[in-house]
N, CA and C of each residue as an Amber inpcrd file, in Angstrom:
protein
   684
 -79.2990000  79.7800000-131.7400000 -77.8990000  79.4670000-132.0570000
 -77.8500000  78.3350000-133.0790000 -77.1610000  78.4330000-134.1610000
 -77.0930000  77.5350000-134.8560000 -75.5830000  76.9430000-134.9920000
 -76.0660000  75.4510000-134.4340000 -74.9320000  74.7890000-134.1700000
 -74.7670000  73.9710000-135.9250000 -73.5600000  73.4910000-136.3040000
 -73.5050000  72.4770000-137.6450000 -72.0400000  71.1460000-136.8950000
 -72.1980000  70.1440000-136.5810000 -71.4300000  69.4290000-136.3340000
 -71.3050000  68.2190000-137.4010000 -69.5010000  68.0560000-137.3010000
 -69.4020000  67.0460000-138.2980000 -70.3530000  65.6660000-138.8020000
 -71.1210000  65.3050000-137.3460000 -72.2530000  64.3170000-138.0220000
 -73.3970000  64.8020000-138.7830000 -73.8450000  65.8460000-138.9840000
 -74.6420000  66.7010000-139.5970000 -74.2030000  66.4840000-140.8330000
 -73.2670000  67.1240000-141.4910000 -72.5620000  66.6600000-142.8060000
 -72.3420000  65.3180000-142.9370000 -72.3870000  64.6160000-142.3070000
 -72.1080000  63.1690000-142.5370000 -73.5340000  62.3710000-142.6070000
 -74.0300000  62.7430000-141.8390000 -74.9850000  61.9940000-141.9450000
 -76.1320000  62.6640000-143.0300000 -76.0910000  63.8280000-143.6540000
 -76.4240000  64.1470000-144.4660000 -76.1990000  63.3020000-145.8460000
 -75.1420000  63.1750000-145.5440000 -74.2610000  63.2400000-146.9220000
 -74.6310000  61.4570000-147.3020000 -74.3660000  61.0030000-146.2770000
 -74.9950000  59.3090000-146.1580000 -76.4280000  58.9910000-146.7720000
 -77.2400000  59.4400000-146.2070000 -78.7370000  59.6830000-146.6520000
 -79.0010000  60.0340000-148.2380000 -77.9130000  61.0730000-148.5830000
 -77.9720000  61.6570000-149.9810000 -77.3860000  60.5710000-150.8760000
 -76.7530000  60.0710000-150.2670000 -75.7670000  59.0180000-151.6080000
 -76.7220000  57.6390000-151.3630000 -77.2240000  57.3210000-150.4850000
 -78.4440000  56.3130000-150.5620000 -79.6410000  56.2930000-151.9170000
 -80.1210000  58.2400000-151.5960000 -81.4100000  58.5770000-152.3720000
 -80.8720000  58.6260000-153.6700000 -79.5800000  58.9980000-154.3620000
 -79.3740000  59.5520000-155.6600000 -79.5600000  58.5430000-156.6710000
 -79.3510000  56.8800000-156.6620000 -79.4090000  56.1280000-157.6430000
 -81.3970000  55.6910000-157.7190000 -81.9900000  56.4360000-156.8170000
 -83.4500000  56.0450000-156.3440000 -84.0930000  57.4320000-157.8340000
 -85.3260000  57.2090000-158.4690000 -86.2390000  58.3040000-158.7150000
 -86.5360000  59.4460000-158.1660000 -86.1950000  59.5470000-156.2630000
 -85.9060000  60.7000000-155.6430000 -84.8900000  61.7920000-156.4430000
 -84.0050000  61.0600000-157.0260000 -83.1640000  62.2660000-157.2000000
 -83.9580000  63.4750000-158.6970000 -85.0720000  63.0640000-158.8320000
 -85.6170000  63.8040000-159.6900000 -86.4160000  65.2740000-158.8580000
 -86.6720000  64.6370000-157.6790000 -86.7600000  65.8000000-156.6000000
 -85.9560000  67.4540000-156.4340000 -87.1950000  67.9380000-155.8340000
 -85.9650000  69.7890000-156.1160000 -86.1170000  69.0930000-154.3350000
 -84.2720000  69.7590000-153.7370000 -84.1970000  68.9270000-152.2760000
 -83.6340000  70.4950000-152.0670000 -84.4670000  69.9380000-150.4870000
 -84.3260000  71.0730000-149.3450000 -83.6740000  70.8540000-148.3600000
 -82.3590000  71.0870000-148.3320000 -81.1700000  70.4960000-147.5770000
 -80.9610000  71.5540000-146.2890000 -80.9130000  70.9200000-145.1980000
 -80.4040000  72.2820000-144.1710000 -79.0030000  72.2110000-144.5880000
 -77.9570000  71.3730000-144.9200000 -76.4590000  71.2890000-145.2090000
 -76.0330000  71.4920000-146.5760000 -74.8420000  71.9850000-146.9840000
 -74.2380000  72.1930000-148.1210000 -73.3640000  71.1350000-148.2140000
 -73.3880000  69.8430000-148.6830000 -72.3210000  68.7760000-149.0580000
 -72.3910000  68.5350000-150.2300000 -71.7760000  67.1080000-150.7290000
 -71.2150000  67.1530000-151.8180000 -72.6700000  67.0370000-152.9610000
 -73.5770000  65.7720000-152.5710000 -74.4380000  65.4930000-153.3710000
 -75.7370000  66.4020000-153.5280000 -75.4500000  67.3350000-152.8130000
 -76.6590000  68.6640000-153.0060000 -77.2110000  68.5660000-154.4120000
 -75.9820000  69.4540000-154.9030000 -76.1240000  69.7660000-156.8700000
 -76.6300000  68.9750000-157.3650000 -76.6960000  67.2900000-157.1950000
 -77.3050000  66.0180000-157.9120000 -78.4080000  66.3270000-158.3030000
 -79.8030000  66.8580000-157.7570000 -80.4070000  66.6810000-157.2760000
 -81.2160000  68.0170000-158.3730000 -82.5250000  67.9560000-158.6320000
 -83.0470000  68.7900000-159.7830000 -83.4750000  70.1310000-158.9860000
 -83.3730000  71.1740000-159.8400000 -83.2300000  72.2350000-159.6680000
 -84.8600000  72.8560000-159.2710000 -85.8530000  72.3820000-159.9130000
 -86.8950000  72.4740000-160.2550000 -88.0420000  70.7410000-160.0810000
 -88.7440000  70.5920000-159.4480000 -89.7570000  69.9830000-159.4860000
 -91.2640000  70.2230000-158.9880000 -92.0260000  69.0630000-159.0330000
 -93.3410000  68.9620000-158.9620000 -93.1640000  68.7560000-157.4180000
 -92.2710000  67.8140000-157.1360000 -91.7630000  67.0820000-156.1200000
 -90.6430000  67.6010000-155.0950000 -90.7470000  67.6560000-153.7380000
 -89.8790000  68.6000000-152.3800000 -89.7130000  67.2690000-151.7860000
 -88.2780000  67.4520000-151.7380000 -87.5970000  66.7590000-150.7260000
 -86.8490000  67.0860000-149.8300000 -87.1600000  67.0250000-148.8000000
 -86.7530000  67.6710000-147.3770000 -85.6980000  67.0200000-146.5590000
 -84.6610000  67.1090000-145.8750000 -84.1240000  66.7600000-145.1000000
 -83.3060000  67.6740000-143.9230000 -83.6390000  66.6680000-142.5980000
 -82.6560000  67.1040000-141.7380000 -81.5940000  66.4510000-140.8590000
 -80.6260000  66.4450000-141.1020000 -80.1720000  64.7490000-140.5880000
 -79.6600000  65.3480000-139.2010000 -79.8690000  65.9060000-138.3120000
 -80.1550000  65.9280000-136.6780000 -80.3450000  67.0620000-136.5910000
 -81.9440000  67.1610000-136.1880000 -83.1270000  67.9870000-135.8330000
 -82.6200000  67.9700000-134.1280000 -81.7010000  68.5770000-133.7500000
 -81.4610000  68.9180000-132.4470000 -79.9800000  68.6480000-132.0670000
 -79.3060000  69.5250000-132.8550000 -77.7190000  69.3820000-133.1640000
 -77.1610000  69.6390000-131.4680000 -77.7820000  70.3970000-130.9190000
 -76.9700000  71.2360000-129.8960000 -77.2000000  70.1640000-128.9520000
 -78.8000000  69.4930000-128.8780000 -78.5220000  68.3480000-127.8760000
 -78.0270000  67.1660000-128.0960000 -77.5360000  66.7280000-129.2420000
 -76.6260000  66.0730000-129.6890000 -75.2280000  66.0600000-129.7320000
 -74.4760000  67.1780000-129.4930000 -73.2990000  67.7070000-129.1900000
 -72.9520000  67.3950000-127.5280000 -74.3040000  67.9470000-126.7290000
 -73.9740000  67.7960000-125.5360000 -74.1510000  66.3410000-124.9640000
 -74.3720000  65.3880000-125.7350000 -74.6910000  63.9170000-125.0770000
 -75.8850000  63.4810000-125.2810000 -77.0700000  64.5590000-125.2520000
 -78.0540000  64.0040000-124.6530000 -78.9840000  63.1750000-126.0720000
 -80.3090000  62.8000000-125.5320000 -80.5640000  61.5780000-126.3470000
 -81.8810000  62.1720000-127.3570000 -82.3910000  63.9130000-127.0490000
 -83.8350000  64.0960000-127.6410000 -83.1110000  65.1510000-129.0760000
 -82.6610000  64.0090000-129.8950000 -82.4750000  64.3630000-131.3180000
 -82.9390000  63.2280000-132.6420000 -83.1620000  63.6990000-133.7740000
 -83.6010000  62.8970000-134.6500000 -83.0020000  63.4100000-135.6600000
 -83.3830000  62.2060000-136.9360000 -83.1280000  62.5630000-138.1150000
 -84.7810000  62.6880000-139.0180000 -84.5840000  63.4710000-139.9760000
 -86.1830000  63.4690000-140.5030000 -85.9140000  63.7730000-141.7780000
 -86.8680000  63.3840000-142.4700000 -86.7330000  63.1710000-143.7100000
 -88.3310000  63.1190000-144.6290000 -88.5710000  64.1620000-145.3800000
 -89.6700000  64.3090000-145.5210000 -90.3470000  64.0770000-147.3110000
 -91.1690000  64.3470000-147.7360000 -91.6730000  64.4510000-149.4310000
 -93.0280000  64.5750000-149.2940000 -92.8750000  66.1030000-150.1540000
 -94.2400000  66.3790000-150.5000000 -94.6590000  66.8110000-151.6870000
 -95.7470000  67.1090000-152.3660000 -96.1940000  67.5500000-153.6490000
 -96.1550000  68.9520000-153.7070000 -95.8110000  70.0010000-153.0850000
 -96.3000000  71.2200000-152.7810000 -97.9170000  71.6260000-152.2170000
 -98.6010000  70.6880000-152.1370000-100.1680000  70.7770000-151.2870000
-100.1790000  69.0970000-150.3150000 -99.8280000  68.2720000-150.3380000
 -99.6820000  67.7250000-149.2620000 -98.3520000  66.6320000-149.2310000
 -97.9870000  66.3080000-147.6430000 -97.1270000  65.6980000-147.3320000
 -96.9610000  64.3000000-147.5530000 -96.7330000  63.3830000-148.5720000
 -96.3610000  62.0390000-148.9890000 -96.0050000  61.1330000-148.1090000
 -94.6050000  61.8730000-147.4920000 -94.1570000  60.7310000-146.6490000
 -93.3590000  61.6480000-145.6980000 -93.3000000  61.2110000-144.5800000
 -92.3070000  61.2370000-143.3790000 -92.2890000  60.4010000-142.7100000
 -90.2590000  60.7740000-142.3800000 -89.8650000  59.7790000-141.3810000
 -89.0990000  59.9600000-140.4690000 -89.3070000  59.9450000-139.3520000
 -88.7520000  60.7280000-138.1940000 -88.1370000  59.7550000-137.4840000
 -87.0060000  59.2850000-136.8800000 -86.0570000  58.4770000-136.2280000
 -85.1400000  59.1540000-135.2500000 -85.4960000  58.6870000-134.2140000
 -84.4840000  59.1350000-132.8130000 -83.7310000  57.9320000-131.9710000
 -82.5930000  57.9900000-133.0480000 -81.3280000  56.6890000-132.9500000
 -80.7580000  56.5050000-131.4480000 -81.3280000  57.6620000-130.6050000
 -81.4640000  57.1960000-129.2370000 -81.8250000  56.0910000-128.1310000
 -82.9420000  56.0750000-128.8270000 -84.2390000  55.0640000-128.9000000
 -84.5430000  54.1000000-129.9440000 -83.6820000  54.0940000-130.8400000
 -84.3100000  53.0490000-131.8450000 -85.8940000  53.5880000-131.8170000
 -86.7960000  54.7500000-131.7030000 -88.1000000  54.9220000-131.9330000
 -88.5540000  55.8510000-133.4950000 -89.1060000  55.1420000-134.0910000
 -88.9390000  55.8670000-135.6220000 -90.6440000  56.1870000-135.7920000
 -91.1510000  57.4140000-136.0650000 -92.6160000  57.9490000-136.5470000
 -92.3900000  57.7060000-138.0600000 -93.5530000  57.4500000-138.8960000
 -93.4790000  57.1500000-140.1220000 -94.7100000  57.5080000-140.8180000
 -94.9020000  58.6850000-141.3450000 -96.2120000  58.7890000-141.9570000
 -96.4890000  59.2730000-143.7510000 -96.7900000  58.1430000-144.1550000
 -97.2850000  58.0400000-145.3190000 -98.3050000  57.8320000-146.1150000
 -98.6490000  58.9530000-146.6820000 -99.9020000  58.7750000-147.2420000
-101.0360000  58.7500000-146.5850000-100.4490000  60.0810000-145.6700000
-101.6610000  60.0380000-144.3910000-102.0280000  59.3960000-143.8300000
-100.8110000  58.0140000-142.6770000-101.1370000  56.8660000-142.1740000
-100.0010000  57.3510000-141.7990000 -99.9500000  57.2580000-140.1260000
 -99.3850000  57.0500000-139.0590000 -99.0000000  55.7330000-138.7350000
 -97.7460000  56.0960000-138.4310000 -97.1890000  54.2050000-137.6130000
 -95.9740000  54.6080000-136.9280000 -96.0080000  54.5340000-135.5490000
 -94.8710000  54.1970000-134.7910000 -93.9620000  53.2660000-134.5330000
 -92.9620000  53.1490000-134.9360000 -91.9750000  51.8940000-134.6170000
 -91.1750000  51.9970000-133.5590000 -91.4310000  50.6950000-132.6130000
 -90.3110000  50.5900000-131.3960000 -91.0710000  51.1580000-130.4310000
 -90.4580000  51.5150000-129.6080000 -91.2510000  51.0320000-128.1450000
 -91.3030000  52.6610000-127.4810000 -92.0260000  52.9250000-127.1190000
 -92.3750000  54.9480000-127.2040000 -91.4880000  55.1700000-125.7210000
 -90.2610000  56.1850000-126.0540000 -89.2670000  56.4660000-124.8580000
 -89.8250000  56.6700000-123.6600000 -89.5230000  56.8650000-122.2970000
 -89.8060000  57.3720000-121.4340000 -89.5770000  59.0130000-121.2990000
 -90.4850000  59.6250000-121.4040000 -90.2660000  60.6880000-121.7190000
 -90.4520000  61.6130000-119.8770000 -89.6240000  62.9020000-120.1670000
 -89.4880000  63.4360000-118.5930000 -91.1640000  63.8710000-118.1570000
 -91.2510000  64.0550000-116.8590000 -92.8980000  64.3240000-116.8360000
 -92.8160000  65.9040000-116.6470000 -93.3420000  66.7580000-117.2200000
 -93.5560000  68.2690000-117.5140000 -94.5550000  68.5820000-116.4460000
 -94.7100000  69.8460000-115.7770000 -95.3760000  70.4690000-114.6950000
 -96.5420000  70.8430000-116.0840000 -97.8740000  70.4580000-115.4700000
 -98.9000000  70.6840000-116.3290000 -99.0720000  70.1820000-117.8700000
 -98.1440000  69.7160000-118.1300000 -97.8940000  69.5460000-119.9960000
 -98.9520000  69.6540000-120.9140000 -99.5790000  68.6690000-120.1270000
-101.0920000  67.9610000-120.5480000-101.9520000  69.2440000-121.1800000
-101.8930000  70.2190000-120.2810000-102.9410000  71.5830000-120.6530000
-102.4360000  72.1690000-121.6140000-100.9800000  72.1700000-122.0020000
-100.0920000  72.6720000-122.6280000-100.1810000  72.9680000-123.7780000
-100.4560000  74.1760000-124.8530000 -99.7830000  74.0320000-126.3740000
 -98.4920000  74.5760000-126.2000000 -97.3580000  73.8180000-127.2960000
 -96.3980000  73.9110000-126.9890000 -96.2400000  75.2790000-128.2670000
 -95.4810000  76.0280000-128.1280000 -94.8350000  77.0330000-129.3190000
 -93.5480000  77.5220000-129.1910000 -92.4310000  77.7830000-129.6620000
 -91.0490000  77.7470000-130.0360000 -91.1770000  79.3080000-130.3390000
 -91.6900000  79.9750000-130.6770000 -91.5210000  81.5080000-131.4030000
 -92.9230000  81.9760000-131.7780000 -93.1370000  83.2490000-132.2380000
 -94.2500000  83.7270000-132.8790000 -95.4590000  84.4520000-131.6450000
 -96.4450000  84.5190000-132.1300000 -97.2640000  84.5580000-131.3870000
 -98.6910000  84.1910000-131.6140000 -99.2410000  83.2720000-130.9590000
-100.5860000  82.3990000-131.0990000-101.8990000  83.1910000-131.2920000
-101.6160000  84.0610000-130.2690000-102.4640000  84.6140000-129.2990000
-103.1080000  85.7490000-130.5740000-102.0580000  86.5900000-131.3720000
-102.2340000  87.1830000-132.4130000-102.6650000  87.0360000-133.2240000
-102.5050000  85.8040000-133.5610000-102.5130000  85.0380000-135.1210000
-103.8550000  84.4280000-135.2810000-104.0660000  83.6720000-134.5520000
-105.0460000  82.1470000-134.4320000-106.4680000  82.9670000-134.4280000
-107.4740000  82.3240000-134.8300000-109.1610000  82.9800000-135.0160000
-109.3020000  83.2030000-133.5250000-110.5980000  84.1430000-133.3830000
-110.9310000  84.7120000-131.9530000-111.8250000  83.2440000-131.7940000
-112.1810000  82.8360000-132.5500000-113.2070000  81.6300000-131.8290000
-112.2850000  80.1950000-131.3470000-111.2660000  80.0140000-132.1080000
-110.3310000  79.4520000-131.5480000-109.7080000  79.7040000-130.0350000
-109.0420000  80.8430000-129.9510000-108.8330000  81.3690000-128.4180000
-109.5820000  81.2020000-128.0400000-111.2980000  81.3710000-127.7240000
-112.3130000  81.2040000-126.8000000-112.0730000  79.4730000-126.3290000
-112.1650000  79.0190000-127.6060000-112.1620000  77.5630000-127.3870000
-111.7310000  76.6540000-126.6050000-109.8120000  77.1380000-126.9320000
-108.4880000  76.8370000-126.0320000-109.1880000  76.7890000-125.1040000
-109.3500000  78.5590000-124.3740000-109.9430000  78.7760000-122.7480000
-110.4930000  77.9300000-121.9360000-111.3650000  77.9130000-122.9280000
-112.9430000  77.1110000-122.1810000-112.2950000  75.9130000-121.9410000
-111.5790000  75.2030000-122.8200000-110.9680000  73.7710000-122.1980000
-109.7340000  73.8030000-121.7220000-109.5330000  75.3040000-120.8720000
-108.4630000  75.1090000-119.8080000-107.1130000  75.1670000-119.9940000
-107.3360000  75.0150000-121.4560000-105.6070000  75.1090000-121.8790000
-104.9660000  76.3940000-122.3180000-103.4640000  75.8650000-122.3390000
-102.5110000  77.7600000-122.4560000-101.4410000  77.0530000-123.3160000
-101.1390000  78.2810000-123.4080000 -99.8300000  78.4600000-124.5740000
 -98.7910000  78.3660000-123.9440000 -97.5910000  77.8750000-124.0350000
 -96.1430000  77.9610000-123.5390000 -95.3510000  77.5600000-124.2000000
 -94.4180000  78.7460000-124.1600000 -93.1950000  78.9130000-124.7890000
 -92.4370000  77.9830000-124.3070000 -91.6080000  76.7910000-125.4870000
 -91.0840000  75.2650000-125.5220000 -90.1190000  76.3650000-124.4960000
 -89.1270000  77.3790000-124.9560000 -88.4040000  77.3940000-123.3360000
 -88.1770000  77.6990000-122.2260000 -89.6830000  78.0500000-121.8750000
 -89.7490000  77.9970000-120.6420000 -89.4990000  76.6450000-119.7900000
 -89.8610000  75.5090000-120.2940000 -89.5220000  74.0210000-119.6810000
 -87.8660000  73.7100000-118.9460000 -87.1600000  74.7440000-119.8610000
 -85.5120000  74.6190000-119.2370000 -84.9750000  73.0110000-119.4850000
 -85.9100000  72.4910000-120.1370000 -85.3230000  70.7330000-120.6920000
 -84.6090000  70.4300000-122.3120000 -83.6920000  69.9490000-122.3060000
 -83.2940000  69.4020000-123.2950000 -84.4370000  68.5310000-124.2140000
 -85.4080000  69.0740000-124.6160000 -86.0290000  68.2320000-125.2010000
 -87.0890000  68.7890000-126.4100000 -87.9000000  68.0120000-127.0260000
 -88.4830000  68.5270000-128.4310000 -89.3110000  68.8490000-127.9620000
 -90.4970000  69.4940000-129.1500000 -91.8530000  68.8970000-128.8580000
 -92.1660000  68.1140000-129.6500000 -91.0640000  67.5430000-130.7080000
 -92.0150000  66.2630000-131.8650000 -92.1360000  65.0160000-130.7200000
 -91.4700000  64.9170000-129.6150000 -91.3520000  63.6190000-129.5990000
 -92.8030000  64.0720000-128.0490000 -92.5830000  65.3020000-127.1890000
 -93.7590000  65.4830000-126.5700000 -94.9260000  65.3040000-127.1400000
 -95.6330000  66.0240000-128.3300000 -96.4110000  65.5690000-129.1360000
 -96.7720000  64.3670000-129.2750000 -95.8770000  63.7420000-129.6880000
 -96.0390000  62.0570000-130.3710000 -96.7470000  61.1970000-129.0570000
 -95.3440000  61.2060000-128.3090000 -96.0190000  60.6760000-127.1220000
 -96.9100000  61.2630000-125.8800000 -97.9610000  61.6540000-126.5950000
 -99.1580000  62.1790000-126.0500000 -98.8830000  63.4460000-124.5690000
 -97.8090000  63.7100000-124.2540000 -97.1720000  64.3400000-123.3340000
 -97.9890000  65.9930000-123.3810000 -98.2090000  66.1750000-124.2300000
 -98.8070000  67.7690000-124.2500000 -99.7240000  67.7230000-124.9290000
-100.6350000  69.5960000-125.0160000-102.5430000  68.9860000-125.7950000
-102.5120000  69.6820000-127.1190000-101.1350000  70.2680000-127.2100000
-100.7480000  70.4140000-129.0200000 -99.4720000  71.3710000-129.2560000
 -98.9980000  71.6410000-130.4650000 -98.0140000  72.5640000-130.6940000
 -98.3180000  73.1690000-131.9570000 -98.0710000  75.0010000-131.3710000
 -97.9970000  76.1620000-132.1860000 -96.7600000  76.6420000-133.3240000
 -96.9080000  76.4670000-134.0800000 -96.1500000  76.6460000-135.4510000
 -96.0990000  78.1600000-136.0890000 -95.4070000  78.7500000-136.3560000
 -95.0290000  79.9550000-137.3450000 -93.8360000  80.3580000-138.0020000
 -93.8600000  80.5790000-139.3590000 -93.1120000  80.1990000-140.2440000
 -92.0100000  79.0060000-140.4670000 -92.8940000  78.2030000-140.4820000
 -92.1500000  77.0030000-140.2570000 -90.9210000  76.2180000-141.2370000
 -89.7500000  75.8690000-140.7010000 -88.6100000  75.7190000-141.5960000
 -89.0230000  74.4180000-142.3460000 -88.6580000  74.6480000-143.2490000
 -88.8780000  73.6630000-143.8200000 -88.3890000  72.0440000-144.2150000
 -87.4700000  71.9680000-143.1990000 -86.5950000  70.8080000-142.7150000
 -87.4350000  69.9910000-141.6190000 -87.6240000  70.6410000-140.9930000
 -88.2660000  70.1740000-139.7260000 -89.6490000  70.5690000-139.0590000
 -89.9960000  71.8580000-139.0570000 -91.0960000  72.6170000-138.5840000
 -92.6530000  71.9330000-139.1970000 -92.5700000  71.1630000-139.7280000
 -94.1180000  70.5030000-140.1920000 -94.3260000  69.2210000-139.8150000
 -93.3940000  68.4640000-138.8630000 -92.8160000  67.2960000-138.2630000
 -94.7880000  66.9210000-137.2590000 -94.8220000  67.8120000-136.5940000
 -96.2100000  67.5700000-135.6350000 -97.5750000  68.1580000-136.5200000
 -96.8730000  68.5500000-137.6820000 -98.5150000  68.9200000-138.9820000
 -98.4060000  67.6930000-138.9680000 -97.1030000  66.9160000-139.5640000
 -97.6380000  65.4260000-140.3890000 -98.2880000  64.6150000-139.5310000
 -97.7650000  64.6110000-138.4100000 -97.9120000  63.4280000-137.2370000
 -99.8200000  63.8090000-137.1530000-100.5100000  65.0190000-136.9110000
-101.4110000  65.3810000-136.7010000-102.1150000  64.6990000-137.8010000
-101.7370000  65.0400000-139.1150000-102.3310000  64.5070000-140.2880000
-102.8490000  63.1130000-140.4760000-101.5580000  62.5700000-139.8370000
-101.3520000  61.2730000-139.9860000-102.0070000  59.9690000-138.9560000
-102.6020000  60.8340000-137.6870000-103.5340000  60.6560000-136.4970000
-104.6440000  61.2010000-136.5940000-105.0460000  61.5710000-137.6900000
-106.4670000  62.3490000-137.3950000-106.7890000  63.3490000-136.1880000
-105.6210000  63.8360000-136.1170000-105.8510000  64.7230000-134.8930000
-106.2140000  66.1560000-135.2850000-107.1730000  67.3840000-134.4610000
-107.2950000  68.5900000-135.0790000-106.2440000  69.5420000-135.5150000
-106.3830000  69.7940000-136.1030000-105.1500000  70.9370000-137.0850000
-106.2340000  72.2210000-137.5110000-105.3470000  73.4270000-137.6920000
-105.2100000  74.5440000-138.4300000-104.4870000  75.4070000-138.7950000
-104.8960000  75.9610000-139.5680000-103.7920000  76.8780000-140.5530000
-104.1630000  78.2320000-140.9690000-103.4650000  78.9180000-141.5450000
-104.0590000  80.2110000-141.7710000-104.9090000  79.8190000-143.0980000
-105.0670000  79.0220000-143.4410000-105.6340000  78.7700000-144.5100000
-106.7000000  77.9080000-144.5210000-107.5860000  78.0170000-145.0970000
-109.7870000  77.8410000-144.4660000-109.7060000  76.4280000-144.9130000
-108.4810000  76.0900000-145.8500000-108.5080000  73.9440000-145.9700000
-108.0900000  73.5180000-144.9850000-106.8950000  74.4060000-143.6960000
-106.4590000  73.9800000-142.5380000-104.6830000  73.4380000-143.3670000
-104.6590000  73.1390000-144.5470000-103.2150000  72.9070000-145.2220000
-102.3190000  73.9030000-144.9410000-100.8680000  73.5850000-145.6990000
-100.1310000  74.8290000-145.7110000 -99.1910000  74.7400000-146.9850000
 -98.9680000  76.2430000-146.6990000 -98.1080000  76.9690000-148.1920000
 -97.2850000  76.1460000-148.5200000 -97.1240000  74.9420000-149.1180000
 -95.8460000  74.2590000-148.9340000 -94.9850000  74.2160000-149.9130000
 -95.9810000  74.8390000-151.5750000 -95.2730000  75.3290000-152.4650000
 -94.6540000  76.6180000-152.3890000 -94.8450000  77.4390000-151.4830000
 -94.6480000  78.9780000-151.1080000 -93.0310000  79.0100000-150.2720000
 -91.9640000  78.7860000-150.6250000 -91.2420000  78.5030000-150.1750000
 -90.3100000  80.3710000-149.8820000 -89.5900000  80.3930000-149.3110000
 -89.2420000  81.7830000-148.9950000 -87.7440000  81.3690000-148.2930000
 -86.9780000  82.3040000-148.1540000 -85.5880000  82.6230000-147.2550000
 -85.2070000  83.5690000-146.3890000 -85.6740000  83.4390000-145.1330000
 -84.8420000  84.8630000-144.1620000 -83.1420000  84.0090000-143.6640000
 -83.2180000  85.4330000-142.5550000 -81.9110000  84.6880000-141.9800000
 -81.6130000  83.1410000-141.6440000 -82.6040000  82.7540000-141.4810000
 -82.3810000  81.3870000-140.6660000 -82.6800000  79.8330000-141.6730000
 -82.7700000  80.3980000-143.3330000 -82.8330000  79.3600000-144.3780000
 -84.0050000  79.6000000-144.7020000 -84.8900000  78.7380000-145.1440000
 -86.0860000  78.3360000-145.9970000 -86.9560000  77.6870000-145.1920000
 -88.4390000  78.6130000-145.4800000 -89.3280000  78.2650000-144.2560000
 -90.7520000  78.3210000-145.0790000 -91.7570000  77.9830000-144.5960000
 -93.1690000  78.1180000-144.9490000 -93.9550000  79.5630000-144.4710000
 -94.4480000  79.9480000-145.1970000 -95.0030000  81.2300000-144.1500000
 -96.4640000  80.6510000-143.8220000 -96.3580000  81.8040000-142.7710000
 -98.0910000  81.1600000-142.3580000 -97.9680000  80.6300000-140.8620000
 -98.7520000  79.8560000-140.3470000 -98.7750000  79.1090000-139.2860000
 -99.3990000  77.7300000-139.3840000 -99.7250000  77.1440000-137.8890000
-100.2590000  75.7660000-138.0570000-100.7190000  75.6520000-136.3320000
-101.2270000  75.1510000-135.9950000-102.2280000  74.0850000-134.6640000
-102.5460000  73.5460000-134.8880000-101.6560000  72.3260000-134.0420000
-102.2750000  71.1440000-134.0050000-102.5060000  70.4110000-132.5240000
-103.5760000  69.9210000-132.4650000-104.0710000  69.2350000-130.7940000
-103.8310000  67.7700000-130.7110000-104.0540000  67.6360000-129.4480000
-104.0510000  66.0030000-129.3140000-105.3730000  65.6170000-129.6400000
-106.1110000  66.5410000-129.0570000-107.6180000  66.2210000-128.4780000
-108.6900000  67.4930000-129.5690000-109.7790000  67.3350000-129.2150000
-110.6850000  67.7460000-130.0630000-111.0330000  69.1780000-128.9080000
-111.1050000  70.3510000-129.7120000-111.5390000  71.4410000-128.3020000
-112.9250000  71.3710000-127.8110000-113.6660000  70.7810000-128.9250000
-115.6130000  70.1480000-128.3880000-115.4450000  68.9310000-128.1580000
């Protein structure tokens, strides 16, 4: 379901009139919203600028507190900078230049039945996709796949991820607003990653449109932990 609430446009639109007097605005920007300062913004670059100004609209509508804003830049082969903020928490992820840094004090997050064993995945299928020596791997160290809704919680997996709560999350075709949020964090922790692609990177110049906007094709895994 795709929810759009007036802080969405607003807080879009805030963020945009910040970046436009900055060298950003030489950026081609990847807006989940249509507001005013979109058009500013170059048609064509070297340079992707990403935004989502609340990565969890619907639990934001209903009160609750597991939403963020994110805000990303990349070259088309790797991710520059992200910055992930959940104004809930005053807790902000920040990774630049392939350096991780958490700010503020890491939420109390709900405790999940098993989490720990957990890869988390939203859609797709792992099981299909991912190398056969990979699946063996998972196994052997006990861990499984689960679908983020089966949990029945109002909640992410950037911020499960982050705060060590689960042992990784499964990615496919990932939007490009938000969906590379636990690549960067992985990147940015030295934690294991893969991709359909033998560097373990992703398509990030390969940009595409189905129903649901502009996404990456391909996939991604990323762990907390090492599977050897």
């Amino acid at each position: 379901m795709d929810i759009v609430t007036e802080a969405d446009l607003a807080t879009q639109e805030t963020i945009l009139k910040a970046v436009r007097p900055t060298p950003l605005i030489g950026c081609r920007l990847l807006a989940e919203e249509d507001t005013e300062s979109v058009q500013a913004f170059a048609a064509e670059s070297k340079f992707y600028l990403a935004l989502d100004p609340i990565d969890g609209t619907a639990v934001y509508a209903r009160g609750g507190e597991h939403f963020s804003t994110i805000v990303s830049l990349h070259d088309g082969d790797d991710f520059l900078y992200m910055f992930i903020h959940f104004p809930a928490w005053n807790w902000t992820l920040r990774i630049a230049r392939g350096k991780y840094v958490a700010l503020g004090t890491t939420p109390k997050l709900p405790e999940l039945t098993e989490s720990e064993n957990n890869i988390i995945y939203w859609s797709g299928s792992p099981e299909r996709n991912l190398a056969k020596e990979i699946l063996l791997d998972v196994e052997a160290k006990g861990l499984k796949f689960r679908r983020m809704s089966s949990f029945g919680k109002a909640i992410g997996s950037i911020e499960l991820f982050a705060g060590g709560k689960i042992a990784g999350v499964y990615y496919e075709n990932m939007n490009v607003y938000d969906g590379c949020a636990e690549y960067a964090i992985a990147s940015g922790r030295g934690q294991p990653l893969y991709s359909d692609r033998t560097s373990g990177k992703l398509h990030l110049a390969d940009i595409r449109r189905n129903e649901k906007g502009l996404y990456y094709p391909g996939y991604y895994l990323v762990l907390s932990n090492p599977l050897k």
